[in-house]
MARZA-122146 format. One record per atom (N, C-alpha, C): x, y, z. Coordinates in pm, whole numbers, padded with zeros to 5 digits, always signed. Example, Ala and Ser with C-alpha at 12.3 -4.5 7.8 and 13.67 -1.06 7.14 Angstrom:
<sites>
+01319-00569+00780+01230-00450+00780+01320-00330+00780+01285-00225+00708+01367-00106+00714+01290+00003+00787
</sites>
This chain:
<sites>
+00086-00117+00000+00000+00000+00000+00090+00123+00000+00034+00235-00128+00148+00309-00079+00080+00420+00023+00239+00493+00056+00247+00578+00166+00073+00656+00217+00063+00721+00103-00061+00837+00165-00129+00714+00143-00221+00634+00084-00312+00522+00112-00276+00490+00237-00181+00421+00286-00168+00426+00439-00193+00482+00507-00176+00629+00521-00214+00719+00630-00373+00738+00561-00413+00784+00478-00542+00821+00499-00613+00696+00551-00594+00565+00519-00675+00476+00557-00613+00502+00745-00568+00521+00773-00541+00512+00919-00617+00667+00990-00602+00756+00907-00694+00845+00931-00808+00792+00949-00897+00747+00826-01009+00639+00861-01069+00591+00930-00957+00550+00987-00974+00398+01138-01022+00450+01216-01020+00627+01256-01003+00710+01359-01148+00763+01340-01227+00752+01245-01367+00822+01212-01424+00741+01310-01590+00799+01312-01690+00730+01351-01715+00641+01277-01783+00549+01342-01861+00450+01264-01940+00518+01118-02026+00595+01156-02100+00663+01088-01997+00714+00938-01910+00787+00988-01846+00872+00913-01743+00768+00779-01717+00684+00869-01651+00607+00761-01771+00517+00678-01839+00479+00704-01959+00448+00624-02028+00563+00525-01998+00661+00537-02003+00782+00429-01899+00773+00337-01713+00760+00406-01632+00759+00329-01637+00625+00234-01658+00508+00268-01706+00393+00143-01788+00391+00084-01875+00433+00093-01998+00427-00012-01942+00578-00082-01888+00684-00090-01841+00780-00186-01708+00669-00259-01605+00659-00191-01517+00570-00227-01620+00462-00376-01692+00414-00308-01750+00306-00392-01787+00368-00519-01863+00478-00509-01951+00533-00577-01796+00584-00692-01737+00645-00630-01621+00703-00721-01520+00591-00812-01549+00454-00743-01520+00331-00866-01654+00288-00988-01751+00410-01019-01861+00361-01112-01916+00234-01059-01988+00208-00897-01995+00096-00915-02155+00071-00864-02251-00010-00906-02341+00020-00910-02394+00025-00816-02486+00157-00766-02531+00174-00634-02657+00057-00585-02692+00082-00469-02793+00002-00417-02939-00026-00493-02941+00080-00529-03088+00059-00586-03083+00035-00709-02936+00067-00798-02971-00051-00911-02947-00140-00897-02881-00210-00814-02844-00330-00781-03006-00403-00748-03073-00326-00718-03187-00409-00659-03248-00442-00792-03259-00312-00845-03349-00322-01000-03313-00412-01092-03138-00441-01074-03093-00554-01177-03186-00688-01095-03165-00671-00958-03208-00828-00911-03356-00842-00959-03439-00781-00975-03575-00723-00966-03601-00777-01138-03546-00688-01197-03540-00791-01383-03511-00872-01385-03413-00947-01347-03367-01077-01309-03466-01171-01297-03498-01131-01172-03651-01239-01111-03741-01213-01238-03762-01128-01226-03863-01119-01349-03863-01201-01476-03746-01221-01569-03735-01269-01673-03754-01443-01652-03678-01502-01496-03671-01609-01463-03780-01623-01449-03866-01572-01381-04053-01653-01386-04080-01654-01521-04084-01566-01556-04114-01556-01735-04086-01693-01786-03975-01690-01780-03912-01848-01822-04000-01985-01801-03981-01947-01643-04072-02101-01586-04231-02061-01625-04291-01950-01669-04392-01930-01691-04448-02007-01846-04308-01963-01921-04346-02037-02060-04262-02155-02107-04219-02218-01972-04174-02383-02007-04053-02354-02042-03956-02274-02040-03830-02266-02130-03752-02337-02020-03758-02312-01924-03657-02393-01849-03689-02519-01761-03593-02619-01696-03639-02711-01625-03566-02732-01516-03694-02685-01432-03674-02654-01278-03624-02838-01177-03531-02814-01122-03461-02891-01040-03494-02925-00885-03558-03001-00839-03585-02989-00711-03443-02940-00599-03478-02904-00494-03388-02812-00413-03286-02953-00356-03383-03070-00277-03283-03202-00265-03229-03256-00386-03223-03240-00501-03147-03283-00591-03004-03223-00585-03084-03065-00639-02914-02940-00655-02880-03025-00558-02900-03068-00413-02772-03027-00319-02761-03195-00266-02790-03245-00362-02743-03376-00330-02623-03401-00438-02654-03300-00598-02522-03340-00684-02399-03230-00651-02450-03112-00534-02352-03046-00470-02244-03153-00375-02304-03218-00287-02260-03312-00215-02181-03394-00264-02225-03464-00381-02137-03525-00498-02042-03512-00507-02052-03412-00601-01946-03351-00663-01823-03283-00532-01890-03284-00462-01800-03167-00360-01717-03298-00253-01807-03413-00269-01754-03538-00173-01786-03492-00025-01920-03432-00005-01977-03401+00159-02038-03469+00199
</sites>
């Protein structure tokens, strides 16, 4: 890590709770990265298209003890 990344993150350490939870989510925000509520909206289309799916037969749904019995399998649990 270099130098000033070091100290400011140690500056950091020294915030409130509160305050450093302001400084990551700007931090975050300043890597283009997608905020909360699109994140929801992607999950939100998501679901959406997947019922769609099971709505018009395109896909074939797996019982829940299966997945995690060929998890077990495969994983040797």
């Amino acid at each position: 890590m270099p130098v000033v990344a070091k100290k400011v993150f140690e500056e950091a350490l020294s915030l409130p709770a509160e305050a450093r939870v302001s400084l990551v989510e700007k931090l975050l925000t300043s890597l283009n990265s997608p905020t909360q509520p699109e994140i929801d909206r992607l999950w939100a289309e998501e679901t959406e298209r997947r019922i769609a799916q099971i709505d018009k037969g395109e896909v074939a749904l797996v019982p829940g003890k299966k997945v995690f019995s060929n998890i077990r399998k495969k994983y040797q649990r």
